[in-house]
N, CA, C and O atoms as a Tinker XYZ file with bonds, in Angstrom:
   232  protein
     1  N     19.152000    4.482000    1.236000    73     2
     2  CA    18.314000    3.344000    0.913000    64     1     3
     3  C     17.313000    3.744000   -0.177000    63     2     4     5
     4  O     17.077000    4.918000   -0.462000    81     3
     5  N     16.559000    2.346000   -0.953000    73     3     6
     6  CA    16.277000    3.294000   -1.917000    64     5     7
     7  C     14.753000    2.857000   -1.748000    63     6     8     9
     8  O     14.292000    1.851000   -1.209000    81     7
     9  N     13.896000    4.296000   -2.596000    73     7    10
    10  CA    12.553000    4.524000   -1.688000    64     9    11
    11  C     11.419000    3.981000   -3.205000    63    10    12    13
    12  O     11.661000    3.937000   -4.411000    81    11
    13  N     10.527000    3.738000   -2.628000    73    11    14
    14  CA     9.338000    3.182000   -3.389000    64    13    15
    15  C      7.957000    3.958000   -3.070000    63    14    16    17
    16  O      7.623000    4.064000   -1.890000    81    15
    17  N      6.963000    4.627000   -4.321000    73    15    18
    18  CA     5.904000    5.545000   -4.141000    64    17    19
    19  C      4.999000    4.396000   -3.881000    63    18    20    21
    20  O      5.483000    3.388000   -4.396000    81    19
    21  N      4.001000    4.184000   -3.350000    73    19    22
    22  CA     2.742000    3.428000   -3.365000    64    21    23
    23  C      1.972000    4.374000   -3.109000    63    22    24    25
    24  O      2.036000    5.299000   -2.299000    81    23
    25  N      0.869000    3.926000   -4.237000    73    23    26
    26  CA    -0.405000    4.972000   -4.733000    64    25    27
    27  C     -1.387000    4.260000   -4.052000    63    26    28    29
    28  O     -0.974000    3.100000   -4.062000    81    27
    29  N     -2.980000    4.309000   -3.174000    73    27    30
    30  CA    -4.101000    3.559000   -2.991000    64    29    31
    31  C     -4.598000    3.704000   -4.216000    63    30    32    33
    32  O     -4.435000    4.813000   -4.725000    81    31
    33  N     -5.284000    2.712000   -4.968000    73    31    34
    34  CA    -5.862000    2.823000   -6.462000    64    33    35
    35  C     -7.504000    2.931000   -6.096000    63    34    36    37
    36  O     -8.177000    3.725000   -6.754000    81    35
    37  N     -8.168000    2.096000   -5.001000    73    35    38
    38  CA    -9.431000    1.232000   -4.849000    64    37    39
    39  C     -9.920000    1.709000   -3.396000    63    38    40    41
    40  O     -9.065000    2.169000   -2.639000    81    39
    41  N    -11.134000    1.631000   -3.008000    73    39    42
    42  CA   -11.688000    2.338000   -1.838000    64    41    43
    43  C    -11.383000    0.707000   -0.808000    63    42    44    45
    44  O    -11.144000   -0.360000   -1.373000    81    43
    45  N    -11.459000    0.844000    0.673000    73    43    46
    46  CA   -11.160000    0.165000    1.428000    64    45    47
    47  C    -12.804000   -0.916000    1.980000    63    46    48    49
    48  O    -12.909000   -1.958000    2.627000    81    47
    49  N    -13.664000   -0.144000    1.430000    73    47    50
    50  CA   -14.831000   -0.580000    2.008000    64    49    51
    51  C    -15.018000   -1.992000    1.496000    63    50    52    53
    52  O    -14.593000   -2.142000    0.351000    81    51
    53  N    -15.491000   -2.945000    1.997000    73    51    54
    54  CA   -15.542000   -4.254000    1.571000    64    53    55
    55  C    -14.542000   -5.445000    1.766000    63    54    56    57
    56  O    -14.633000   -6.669000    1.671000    81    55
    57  N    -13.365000   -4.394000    2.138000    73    55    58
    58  CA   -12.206000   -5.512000    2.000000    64    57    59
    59  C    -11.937000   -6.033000    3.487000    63    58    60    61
    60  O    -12.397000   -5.417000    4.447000    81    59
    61  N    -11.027000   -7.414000    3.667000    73    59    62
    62  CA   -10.627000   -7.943000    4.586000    64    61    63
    63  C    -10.111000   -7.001000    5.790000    63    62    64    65
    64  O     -9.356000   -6.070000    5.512000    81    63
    65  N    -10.462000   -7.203000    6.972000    73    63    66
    66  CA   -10.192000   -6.354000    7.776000    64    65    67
    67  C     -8.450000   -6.525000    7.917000    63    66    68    69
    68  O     -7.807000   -5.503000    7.677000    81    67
    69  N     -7.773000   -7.626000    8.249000    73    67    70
    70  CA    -6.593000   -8.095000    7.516000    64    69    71
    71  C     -5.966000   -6.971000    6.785000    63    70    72    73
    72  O     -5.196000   -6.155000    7.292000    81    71
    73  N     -6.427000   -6.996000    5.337000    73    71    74
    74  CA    -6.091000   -6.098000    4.109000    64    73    75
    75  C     -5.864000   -4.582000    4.215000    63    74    76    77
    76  O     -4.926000   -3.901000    3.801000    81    75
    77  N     -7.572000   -4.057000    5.239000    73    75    78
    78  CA    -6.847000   -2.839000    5.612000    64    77    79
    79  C     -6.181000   -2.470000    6.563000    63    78    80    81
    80  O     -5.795000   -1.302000    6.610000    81    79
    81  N     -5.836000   -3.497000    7.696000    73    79    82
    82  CA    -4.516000   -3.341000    8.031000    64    81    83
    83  C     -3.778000   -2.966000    7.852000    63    82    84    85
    84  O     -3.292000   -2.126000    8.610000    81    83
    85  N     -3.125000   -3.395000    6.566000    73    83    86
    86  CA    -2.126000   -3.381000    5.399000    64    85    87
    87  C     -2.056000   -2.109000    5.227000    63    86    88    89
    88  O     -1.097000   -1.446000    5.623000    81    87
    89  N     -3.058000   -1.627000    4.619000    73    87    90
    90  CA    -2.713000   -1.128000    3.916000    64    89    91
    91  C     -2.604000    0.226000    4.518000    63    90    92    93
    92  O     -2.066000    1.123000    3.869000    81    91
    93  N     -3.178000    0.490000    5.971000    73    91    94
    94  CA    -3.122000    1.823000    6.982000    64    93    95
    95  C     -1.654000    1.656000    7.338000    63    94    96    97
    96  O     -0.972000    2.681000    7.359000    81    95
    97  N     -0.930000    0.172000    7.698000    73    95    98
    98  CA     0.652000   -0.043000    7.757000    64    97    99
    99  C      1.119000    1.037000    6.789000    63    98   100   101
   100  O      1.606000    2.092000    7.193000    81    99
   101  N      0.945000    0.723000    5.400000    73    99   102
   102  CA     2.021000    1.251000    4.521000    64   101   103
   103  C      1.522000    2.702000    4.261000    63   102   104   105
   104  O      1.516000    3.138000    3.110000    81   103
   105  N      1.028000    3.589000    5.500000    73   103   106
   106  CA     0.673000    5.286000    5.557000    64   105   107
   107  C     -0.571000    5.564000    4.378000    63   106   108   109
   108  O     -0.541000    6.671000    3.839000    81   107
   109  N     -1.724000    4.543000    3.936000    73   107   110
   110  CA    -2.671000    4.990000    3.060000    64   109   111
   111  C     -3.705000    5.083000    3.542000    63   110   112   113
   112  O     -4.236000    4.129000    4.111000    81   111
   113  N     -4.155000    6.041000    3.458000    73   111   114
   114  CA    -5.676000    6.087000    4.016000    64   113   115
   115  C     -7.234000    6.558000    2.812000    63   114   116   117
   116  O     -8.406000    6.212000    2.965000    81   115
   117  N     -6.569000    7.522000    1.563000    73   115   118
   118  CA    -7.208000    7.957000    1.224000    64   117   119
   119  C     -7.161000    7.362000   -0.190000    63   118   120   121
   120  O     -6.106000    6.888000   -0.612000    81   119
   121  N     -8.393000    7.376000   -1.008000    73   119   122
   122  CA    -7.722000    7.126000   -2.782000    64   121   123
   123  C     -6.912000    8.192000   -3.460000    63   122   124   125
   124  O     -7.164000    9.397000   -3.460000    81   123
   125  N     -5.730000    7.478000   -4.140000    73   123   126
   126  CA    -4.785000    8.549000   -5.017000    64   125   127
   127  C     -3.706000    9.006000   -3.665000    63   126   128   129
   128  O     -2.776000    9.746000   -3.985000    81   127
   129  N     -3.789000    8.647000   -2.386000    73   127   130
   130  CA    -2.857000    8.954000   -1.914000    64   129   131
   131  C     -1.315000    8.178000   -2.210000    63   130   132   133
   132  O     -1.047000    7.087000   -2.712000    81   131
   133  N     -0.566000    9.137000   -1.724000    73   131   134
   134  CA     0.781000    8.140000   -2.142000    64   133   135
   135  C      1.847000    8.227000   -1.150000    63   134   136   137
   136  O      2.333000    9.240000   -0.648000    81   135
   137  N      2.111000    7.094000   -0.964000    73   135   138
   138  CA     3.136000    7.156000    0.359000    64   137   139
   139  C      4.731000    6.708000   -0.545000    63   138   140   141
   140  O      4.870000    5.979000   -1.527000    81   139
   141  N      5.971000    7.626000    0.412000    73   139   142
   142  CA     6.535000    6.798000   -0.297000    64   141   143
   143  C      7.719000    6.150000    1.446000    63   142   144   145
   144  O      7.966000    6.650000    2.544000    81   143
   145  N      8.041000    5.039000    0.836000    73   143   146
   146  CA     8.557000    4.047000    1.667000    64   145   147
   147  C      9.769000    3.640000    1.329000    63   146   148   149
   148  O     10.133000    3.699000    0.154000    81   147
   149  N     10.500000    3.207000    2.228000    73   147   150
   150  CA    11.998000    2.266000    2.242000    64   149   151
   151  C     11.412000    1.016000    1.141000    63   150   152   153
   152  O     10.245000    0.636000    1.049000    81   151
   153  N     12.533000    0.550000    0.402000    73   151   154
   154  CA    12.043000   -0.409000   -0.418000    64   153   155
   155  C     12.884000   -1.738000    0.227000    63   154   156   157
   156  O     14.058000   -2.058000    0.041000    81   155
   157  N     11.523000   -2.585000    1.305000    73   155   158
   158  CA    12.684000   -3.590000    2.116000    64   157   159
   159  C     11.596000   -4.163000    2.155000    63   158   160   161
   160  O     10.466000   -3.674000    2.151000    81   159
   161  N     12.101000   -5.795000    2.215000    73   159   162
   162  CA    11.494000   -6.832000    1.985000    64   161   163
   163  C      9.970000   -6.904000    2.269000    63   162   164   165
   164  O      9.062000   -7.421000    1.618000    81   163
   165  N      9.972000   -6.066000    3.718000    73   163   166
   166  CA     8.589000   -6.289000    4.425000    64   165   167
   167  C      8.003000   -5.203000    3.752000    63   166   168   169
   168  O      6.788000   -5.279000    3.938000    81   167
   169  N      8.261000   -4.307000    3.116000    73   167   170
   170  CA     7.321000   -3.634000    2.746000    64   169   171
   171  C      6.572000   -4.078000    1.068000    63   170   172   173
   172  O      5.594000   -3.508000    0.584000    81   171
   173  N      7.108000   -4.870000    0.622000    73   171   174
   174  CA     7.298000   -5.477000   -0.203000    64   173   175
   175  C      6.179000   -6.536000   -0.058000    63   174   176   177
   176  O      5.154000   -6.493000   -0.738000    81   175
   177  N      6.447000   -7.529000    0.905000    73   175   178
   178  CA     5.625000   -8.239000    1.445000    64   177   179
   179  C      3.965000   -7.368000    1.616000    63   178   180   181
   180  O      3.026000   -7.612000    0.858000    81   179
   181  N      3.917000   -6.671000    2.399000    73   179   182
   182  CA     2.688000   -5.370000    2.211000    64   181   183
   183  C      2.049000   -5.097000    1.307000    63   182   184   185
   184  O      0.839000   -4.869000    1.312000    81   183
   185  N      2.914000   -5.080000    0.235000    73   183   186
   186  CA     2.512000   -4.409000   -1.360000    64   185   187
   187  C      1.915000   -5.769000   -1.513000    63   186   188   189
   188  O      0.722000   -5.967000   -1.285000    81   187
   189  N      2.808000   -6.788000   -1.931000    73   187   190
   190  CA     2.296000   -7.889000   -2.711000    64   189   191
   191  C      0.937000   -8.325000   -2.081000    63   190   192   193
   192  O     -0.052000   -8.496000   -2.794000    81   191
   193  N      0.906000   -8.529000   -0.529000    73   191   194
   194  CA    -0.780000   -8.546000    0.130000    64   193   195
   195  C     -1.878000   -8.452000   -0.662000    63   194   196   197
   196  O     -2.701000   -9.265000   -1.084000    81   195
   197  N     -1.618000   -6.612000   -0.836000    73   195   198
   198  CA    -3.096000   -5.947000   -1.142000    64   197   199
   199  C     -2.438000   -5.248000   -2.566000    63   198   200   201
   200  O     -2.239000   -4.043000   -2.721000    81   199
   201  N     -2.223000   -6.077000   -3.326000    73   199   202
   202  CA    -1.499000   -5.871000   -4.693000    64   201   203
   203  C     -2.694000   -5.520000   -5.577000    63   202   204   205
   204  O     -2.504000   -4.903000   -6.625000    81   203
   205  N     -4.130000   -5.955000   -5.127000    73   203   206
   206  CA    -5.304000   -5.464000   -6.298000    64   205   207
   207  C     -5.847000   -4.015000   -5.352000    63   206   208   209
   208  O     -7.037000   -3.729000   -5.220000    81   207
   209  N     -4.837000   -3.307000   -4.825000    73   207   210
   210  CA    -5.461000   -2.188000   -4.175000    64   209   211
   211  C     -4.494000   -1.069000   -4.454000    63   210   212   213
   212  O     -4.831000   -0.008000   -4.979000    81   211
   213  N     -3.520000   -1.309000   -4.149000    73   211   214
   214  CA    -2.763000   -0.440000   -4.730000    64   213   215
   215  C     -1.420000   -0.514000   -5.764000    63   214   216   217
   216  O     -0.983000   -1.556000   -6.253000    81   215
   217  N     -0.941000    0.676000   -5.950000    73   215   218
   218  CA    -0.017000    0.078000   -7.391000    64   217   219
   219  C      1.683000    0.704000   -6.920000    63   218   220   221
   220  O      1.879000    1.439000   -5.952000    81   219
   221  N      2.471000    0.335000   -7.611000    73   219   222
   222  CA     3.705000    1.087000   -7.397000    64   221   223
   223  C      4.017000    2.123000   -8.211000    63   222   224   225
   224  O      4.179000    1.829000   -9.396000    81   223
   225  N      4.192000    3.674000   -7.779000    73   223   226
   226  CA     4.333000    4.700000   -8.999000    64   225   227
   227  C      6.115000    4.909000   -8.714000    63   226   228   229
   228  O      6.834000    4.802000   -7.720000    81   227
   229  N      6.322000    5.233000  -10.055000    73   227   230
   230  CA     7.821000    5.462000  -10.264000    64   229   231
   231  C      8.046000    6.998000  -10.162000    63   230   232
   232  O      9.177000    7.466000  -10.293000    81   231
């Protein structure tokens, strides 16, 4: 299956409790960390969420 890096770009403080949900889902906790993940719909869904937080690295 094929895999996707997600980088955290932005600190968590301030944001929707919702959002960091999200974004502890997709294994981020720290800035510049990078998780990498199955590239499937729901994670996808995840990304697009909190899309001004983190980015996709190739």
């Amino acid at each position: 299956m094929k895999k996707i890096k997600v980088r955290l770009l932005k600190s968590l403080s301030g944001t929707r409790r919702d959002h960091r949900a999200t974004v502890y889902g997709l294994g981020l906790k720290r800035i510049n960390q990078v998780s990498e993940l199955a590239d499937t719909p729901a994670v996808r869904g995840m990304i697009n969420k909190v899309n001004y937080l983190v980015r996709i690295d190739s």
